[in-house]
N, C-alpha and C positions, 0 to 999 in steps of 0.2 A: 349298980343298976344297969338291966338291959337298953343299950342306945336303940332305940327302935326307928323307924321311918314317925310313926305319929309322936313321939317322945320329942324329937329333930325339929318337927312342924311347929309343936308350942315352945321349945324352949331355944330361941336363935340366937341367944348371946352366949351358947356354951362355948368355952374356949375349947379350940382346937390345936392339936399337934401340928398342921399342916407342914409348919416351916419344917419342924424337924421329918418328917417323911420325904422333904424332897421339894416341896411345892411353894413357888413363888408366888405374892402377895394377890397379883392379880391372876395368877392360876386360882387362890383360892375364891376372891371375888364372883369368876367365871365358874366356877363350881356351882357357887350358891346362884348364881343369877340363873344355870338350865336347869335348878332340880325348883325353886322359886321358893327354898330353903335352905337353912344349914344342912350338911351330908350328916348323916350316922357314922360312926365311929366307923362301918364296914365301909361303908359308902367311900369316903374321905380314903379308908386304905385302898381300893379297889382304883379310883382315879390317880391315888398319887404312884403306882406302881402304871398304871397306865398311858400316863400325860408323862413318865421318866425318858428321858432321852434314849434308856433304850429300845424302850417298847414304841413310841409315838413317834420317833427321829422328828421329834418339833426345832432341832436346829437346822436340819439337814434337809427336811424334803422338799422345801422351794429349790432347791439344786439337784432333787434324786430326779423331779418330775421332767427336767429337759429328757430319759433315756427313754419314757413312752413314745417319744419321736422319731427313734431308730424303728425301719421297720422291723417286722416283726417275721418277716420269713429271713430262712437258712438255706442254704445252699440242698436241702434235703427236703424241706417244707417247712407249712407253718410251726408254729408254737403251740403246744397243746394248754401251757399253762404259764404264766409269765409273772411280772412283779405284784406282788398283794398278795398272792398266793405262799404256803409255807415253804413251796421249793418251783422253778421254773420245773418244765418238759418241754422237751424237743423230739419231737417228731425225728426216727434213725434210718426208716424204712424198714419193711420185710416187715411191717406189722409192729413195730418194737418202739418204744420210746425212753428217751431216759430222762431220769432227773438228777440234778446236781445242785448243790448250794453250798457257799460257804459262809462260814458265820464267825464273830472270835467269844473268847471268853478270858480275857485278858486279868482284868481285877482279879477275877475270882483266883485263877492262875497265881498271883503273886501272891494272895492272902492265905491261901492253900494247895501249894501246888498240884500235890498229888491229885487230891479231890477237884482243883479245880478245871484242870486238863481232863481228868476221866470224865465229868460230867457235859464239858464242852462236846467232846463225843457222842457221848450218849445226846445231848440234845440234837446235833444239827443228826444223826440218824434216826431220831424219829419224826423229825422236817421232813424224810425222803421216806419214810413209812407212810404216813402220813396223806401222801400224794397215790397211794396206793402199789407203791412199788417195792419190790426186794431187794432191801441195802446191799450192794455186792464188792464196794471197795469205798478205802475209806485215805485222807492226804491231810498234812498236818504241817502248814507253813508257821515255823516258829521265830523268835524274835528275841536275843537277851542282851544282856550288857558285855562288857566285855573279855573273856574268857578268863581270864585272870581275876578279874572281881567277885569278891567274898558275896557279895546277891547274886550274882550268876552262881558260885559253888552251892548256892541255898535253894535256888530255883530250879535249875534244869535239870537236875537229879530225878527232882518228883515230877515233874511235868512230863520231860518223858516216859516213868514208869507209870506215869498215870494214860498219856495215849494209848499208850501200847499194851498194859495193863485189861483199860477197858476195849481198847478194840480184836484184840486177841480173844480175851473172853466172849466178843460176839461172832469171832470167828471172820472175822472181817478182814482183807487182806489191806498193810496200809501200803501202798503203791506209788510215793511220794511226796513233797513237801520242800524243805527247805530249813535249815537254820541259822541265821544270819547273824551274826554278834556287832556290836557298836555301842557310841559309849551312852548314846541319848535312851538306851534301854535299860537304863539302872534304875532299880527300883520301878520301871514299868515294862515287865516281859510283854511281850505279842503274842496269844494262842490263838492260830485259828484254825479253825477244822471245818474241812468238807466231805461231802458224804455224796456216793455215786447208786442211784439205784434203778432198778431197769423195770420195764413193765411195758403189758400190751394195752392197744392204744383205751380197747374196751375195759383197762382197771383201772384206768384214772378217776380216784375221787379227788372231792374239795370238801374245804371247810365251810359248811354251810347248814343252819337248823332250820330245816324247809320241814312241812305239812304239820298244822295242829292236833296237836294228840301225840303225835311220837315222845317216845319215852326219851328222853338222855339218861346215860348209863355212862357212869364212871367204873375205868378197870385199868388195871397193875395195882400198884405198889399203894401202900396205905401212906397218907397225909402225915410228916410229921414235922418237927420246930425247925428241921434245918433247910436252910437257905430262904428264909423268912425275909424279905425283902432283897435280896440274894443281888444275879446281875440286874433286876432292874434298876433296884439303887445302887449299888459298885460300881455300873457302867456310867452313872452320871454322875460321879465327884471323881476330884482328884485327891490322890493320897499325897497324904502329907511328909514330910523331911522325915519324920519318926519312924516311917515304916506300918508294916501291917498292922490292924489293930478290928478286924473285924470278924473273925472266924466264925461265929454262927450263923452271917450271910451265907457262907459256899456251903452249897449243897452236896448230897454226900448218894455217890452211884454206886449200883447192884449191879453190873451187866449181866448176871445170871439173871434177874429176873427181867430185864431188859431183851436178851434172849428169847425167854418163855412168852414178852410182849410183843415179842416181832413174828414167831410164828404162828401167836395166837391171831394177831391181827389179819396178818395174811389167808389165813384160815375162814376166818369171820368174811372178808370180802371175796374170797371162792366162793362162799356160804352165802352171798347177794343177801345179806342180814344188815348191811351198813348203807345209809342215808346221808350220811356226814359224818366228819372225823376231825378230829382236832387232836394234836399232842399238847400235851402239857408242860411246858418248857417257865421263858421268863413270866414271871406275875401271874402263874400257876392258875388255877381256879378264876381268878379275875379276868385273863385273855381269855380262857377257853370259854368260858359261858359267853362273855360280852362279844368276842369273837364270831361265837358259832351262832347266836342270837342278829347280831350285825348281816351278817350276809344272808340270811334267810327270809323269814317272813317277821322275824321284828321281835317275838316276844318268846320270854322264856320263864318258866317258873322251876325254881330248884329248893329243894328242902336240905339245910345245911346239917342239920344232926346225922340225917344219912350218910354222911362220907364217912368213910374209915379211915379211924385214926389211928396210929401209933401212939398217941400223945392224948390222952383222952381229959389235960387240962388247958388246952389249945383253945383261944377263943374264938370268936367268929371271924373277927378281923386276919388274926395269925391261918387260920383255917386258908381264909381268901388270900394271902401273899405268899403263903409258902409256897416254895418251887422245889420241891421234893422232887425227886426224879421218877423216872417210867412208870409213869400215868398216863393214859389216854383218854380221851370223851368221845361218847358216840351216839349219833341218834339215830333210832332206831323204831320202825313202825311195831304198833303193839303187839301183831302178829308173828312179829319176829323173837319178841324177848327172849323167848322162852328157848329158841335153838340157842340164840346171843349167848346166853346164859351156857347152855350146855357147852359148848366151845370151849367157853372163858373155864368153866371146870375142867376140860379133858387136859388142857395145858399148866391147870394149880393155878389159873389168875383168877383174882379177886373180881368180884363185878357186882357192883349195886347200882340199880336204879336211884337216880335221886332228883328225878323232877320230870318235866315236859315242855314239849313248843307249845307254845299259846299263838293267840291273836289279839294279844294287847297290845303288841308293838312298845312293852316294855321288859326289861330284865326283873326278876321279885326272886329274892331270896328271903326263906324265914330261918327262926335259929328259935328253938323251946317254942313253937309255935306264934311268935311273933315276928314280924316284917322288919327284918331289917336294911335290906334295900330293894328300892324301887326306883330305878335311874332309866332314858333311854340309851339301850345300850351303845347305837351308833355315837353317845357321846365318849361312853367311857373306852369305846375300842379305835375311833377314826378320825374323831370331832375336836382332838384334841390340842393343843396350842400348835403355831406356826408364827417360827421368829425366823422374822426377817433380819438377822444378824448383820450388826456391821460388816464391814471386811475391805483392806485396803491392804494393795501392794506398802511391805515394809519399806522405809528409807533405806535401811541397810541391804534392800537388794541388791542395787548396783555396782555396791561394794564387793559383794560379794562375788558376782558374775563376774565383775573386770578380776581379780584374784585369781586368773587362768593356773591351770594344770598342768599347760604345754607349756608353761615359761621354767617351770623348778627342774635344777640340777637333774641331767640323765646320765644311766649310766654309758662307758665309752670303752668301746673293746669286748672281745670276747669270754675272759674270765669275770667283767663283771656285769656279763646280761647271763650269763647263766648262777652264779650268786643269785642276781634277783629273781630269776626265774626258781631258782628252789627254793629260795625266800618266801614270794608269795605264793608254792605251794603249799609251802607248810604254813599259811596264815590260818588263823582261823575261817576264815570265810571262804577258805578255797580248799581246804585239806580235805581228806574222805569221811565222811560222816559212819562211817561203819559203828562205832562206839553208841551213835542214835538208834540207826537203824537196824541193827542186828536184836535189838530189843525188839521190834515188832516184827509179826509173822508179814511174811509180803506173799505168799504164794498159798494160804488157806484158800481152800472152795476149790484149785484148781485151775480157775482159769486168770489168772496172773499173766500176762504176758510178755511187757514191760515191766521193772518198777527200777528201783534206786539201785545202784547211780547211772539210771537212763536218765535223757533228757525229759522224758514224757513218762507216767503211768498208762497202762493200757491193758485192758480186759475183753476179754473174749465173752460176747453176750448168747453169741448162739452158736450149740456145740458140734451141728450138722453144717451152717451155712460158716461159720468162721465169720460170721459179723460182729463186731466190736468198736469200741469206743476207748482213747485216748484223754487222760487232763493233765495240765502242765501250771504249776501255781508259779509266780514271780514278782519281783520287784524289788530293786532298786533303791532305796530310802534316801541316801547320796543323791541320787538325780533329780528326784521328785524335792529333794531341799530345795536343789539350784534353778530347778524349771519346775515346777509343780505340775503346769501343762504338758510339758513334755513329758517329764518324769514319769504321768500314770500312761501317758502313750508309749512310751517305753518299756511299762514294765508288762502293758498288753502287747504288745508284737513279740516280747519275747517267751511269751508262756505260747503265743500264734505259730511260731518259730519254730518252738520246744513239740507242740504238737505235729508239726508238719515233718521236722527230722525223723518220727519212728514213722510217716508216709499218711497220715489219718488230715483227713480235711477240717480246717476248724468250722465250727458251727454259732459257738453261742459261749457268750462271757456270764460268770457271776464273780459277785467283786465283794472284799472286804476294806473295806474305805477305815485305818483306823487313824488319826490325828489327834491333836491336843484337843486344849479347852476350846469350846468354840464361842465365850468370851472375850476372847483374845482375838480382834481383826486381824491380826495377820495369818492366823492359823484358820482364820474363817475364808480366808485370800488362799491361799494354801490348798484349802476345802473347794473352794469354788469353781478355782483354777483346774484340778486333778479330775473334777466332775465335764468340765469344758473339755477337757483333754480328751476324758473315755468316749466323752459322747460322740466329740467330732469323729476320732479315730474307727469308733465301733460304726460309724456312719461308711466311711468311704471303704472300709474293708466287707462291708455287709455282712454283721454279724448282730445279734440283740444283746442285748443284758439282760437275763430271764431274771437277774432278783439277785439279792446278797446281802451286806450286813452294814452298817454304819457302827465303829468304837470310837465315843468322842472322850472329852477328858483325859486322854492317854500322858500326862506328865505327874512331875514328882516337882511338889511347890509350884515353884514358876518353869521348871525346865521341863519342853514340850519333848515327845520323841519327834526325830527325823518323819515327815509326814510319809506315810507306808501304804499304797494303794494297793495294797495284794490283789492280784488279776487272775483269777481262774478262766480257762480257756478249756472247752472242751471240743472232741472233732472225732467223726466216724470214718471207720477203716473198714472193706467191704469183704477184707480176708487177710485177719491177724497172722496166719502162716506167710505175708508176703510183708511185714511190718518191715523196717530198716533199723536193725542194731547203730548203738551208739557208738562202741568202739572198734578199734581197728579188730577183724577178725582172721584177716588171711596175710602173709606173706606175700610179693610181687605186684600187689595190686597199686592205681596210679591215684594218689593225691589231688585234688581240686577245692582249691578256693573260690567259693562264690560269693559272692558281692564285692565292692568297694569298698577300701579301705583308707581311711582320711587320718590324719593327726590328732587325734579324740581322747584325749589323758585327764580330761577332767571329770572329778567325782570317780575315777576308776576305781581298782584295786590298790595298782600301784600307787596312785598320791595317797590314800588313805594308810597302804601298810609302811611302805616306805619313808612317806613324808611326815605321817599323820594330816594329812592338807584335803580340805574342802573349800575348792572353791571354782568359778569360771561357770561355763556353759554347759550341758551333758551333750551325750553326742546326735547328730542328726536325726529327727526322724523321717522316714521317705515309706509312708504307707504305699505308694504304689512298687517299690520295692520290694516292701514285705510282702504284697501279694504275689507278685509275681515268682517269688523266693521259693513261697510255701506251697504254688502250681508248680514251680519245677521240681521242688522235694517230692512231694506227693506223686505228682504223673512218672519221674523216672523211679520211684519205689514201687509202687503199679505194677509198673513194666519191668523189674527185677532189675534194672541195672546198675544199683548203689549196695554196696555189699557193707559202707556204714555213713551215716551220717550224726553231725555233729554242731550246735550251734555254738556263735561264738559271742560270748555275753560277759561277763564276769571274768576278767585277766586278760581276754581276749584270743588272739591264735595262742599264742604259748600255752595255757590253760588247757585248750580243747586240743591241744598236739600229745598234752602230756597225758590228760587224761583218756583221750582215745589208744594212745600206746598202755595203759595201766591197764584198762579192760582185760585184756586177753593175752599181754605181757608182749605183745609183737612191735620192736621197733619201728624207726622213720626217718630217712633221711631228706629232707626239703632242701630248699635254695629259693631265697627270697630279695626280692628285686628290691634299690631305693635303701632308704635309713630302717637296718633291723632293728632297734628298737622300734620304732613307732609299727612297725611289719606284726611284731609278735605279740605287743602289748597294749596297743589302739584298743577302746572298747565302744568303734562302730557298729553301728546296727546293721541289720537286713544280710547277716551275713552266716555262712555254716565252712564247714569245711566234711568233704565226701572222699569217700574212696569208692572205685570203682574197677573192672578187671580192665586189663592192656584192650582188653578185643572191643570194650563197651564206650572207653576215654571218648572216640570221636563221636561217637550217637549224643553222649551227655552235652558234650561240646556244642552242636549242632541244634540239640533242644535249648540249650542255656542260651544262645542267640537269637533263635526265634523268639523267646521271650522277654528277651531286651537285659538280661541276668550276667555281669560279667562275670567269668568261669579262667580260671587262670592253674593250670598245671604248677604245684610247687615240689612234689616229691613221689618217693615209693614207699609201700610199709614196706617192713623185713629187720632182719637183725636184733640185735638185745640194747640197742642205744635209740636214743631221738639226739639224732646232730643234723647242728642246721649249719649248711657248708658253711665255710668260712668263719663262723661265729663260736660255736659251741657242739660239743657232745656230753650226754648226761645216760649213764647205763639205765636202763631200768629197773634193776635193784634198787642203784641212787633215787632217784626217781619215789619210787616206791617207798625207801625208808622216809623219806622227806614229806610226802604227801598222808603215810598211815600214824604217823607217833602224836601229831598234837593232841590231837582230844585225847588219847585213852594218856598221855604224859600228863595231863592236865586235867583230869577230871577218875584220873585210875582204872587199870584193868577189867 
């Protein structure tokens, strides 16, 4: 028998599934007490995919609400759209704005990889649709166990071919990311993807169902059984010791017709036909109405038989959770339907009406022509629980931190700093990702400018002015262990860093916050701490957080991952032709280390490849450093005088010597002042290393002082070796076999 809304009202002692959908005892309490009855079978699905951690961040948002306090201007201007919205904008100039967001899709990722990486794509680009913009490049910060482990040979196989896969097929260039291996990633991978898209200031839409009468019009891809409670419930449990066990959650992606929905879309808002826009992403049909309902004028009515199905034995409830991919909603004045419509056919997409905005300031869906829900929406999209979670620094912190990095065995002499030096380039975490990356197209559409293995992605937005836009994704998971405060300060100055080496100004962060159970105070300490971190930090650098993603639950039983603040930084360039290359390109040219360099070995590469060892302090942060770092990057790339720049993060100098020499195959010979270990494999902050010509050395010198930036002459490029006087020389060949064989040795040709 059909659960109806008046079925619900006479009969309140029906038992309900709650527990199993997700929903805690006094979630369901709170349920019945704002509807001033039991939910209907729809009802009850539509909140518990709602009120899910990943839809509602009910763990998380008493911590997300400190970044409304960063202002909200950029070094360029205001924000045009910021958090609560499906993706920030930022105002670039010259008429232009972009958006950016990143998001993960992790569960699904490990349940399915293929499907579940292809579909994380496909979602955060129609987040950047959405806003009214034209997805133009696309970054994929990934995360697995460790390269050797039989779940990493199972995972990252299809996770990459599924990024690459679907973002290929949308023709998207991918321009960067990252892939990290460790061992707190077994059995829980990291996907997360960001999506870059540009638009003028006059195409920004919102999600919003304003004026009574307008039709809502559902269009792509038809409703079917897969990803039926999908990320919204995968994102808030943790898997268990056994492994995967849920396959008809992940959802299953078309980019072709994803494709055909982005030009259609695009189309439609030329065509000043669209009022409001929603994509259809997590808890599917239940965000998008209660969503687009919430921010407008209140009320909505939709007739559920109307939607197209693939699955035409699908009930109302499955109808309302499934998160089928490339769908979109849109509301639209009556007057318009009818071109709406013509559109959505020139492109082959589907497009039915299936309801209207009212002025009852409620949501009403029917099914066989009864009422099956009738909720205020603003509960079931805003309203939703907010846990103030324990959270206390662990006892075993101290432990930990006293457990220094600068205290373990180093090596002594010149055969065995360059040993370690080939060592950890051939680590997994430092070797060439080519094996990833050569899977995805990076140069489609043409205007590519940057991407892998630059420090930054970077695209060219306008093809007359050369205006463009840089992102650099980062962090640390090692750091953010031992300082969790520090740690996401950290891994934000270096994505700040990362953008200022190719010469682009930073403007504006969005963040993928993924951490354990947030059951667990310490992981809630952890959480708390990494939000304290970005906020202070995004504060004194003067930059916003337009918006990002929270993944909680990220462990296997009781084992949490390393807490992982992925830090998207993005920054405008006023003339891509005057961008700064990452590695060494010329012969003769003069070497310069800029920043300070301290004794900073803990959480690095080295204790972790070397030692296997976590433990101690990470290294300094000094935001007024990094600013100053990434004005000097910036103003001398401007002014042409940096022929490559390079930051120094991960391995530390040695890393960025070797890998600036691999670029373009051109030698270096330095000379380094004090103890060369700590010279070459320190991994302090606020620091790059630049080449520059003979004739420009004392300009940079002379700017690097004005702005308080110590600048320290160590070498020249040239030749087919990197030797560092006294210590070591290593050929470039060397070099090169050392840094290209792991991955394809390990994962096959």
């Amino acid at each position: 028998m059909l659960d109806t809304v008046s079925h619900a009202a006479q009969d309140a002692d029906h038992e309900q599934p709650w527990a199993e959908l997700g929903l805690k005892s006094d979630e369901y309490a709170r349920i019945r007490e704002i509807l001033g009855r039991r939910p209907t079978s729809s009802e009850l699905a539509m909140y518990s995919v709602m009120w899910s951690e990943h839809c509602s961040y009910k763990s998380s948002k008493v911590h997300l609400k400190q970044f409304g306090e960063i202002p909200q201007e950029t070094p360029v201007g205001k924000m045009l759209a910021g958090i609560g919205e499906n993706a920030g904008v930022i105002d670039i100039g010259q008429g232009y704005a972009v958006t950016f967001k990143i998001e993960s899709h992790n569960h699904p990722s490990y349940v399915e990889p293929y499907q579940g990486a292809a579909t994380g794509v496909g979602g955060i680009v129609r987040d950047i649709l959405a806003m009214g913009a034209r997805p133009v490049a696309v970054m994929d910060p990934l995360r697995f166990g460790p390269l050797d482990a039989d779940d990493t040979h199972r995972v990252l196989p299809g996770i990459v071919a599924g990024v690459g896969g679907y973002g290929n097929c949308l023709g998207l260039p991918n321009i960067g990311g990252e892939a990290v291996f460790d061992e707190s990633y077994v059995g829980n991978p990291l996907v997360n993807a960001l999506c870059v898209g540009v638009l003028r200031h006059e195409d920004l839409h919102l999600a919003k169902a304003a004026g009574t009468g307008n039709r809502v019009i559902l269009y792509g891809a038809r409703t079917g059984g897969d990803g039926i409670g999908g990320v919204s419930v995968l994102a808030s449990e943790t898997f268990d010791e056994g492994g995967p066990a849920k396959r008809p959650s992940v959802q299953v992606g078309d980019p072709f017709m994803e494709k055909l929905l982005i030009e259609c879309t695009l189309e439609l808002f030329a065509a000043g036909v669209v009022t409001g826009i929603q994509d259809l992403g997590g808890a599917g049909l239940s965000c998008a109405t209660s969503e687009l309902a919430s921010a407008g004028d209140g009320g909505m009515h939709v007739d559920l038989d109307l939607v197209p199905l693939r699955d035409s034995t699908l009930a109302p409830e499955e109808i309302l959770m499934s998160e089928s991919q490339e769908r979109m909603m849109a509301v639209v004045e009556p007057a318009d339907v009818a071109r709406f419509l013509e559109i959505c056919a020139k492109w082959d997409v589907e497009a039915t009406d299936i309801g209207e905005v009212t002025d009852t300031g409620r949501l009403q869906i029917d099914w066989h022509g009864e009422q099956v829900v009738d909720v205020p929406p603003r509960s079931v999209a805003h309203d939703g629980p907010t846990y103030h979670r324990p959270f206390e620094r662990p006892e075993s912190q101290d432990a930990l931190q006293a457990d220094r990095a600068e205290d373990l065995p180093r090596p002594s002499g010149g055969d065995e700093l360059r040993a370690t030096l080939l060592r950890l380039l051939a680590s997994p975490n430092l070797c060439d990702k080519s094996w990833i990356t050569d899977q995805y197209d990076r140069y489609v559409r043409g205007n590519t400018v940057l991407a892998q293995p630059s420090d930054s992605g970077m695209v060219r937005v306008d093809e007359e002015t050369n205006l463009g836009v840089a992102v650099a994704t980062d962090c640390n998971g090692r750091f953010a262990r031992l300082d969790p405060y520090a740690g996401a300060q950290l891994a934000l100055v270096e994505s700040y860093r990362n953008v200022a080496t190719g010469g682009a100004r930073p403007l504006a962060v969005s963040d993928c916050l993924n951490f354990g159970s947030p059951e667990d105070p310490a992981v809630m300490w952890q959480f708390a701490e990494a939000c304290r971190g970005l906020k202070d930090a995004c504060v004194e650098l003067g930059i916003p957080v337009t918006g990002g993603n929270v993944s909680l639950y990220n462990q296997t039983g009781t084992t949490a991952i390393l807490p992982t603040p992925v830090v998207a930084v993005l920054g405008v360039i006023e003339d891509v032709t005057r961008r700064t290359p990452t590695g060494f390109r010329e012969a003769g040219h003069e070497i310069v280390l800029l920043g300070e360099t301290r004794a900073e070995l803990s959480g690095s590469e080295w204790a972790h490849v070397v030692h296997g060892h976590l433990g101690g302090l990470p290294p300094q942060v000094d935001l007024r450093a990094e600013k100053v770092l990434a004005t000097l990057l910036t103003d001398a790339g401007r002014a042409g005088q940096l022929s490559s720049a390079h930051d120094l993060s991960d391995g530390g100098l040695a890393q960025a010597l070797a890998e600036s020499v691999l670029q373009a195959g051109i030698g270096a010979h330095v000379e380094l002042e004090g103890d060369a270990f700590v010279a070459l494999f320190s991994e302090s902050a606020a620091r790059a290393v630049v080449t520059v010509a003979p004739d420009a050395l004392q300009q940079l010198l002379t700017m690097a002082e004005a702005l308080g930036v110590p600048a320290t002459r160590i070498g020249t490029t040239g030749g087919d070796a990197l030797v560092v006087e006294g210590q070591l020389g290593i050929t470039v060949e060397e070099l090169r076999d050392a840094w290209t064989a792991t991955l394809p040795e390990a994962l096959g040709h």
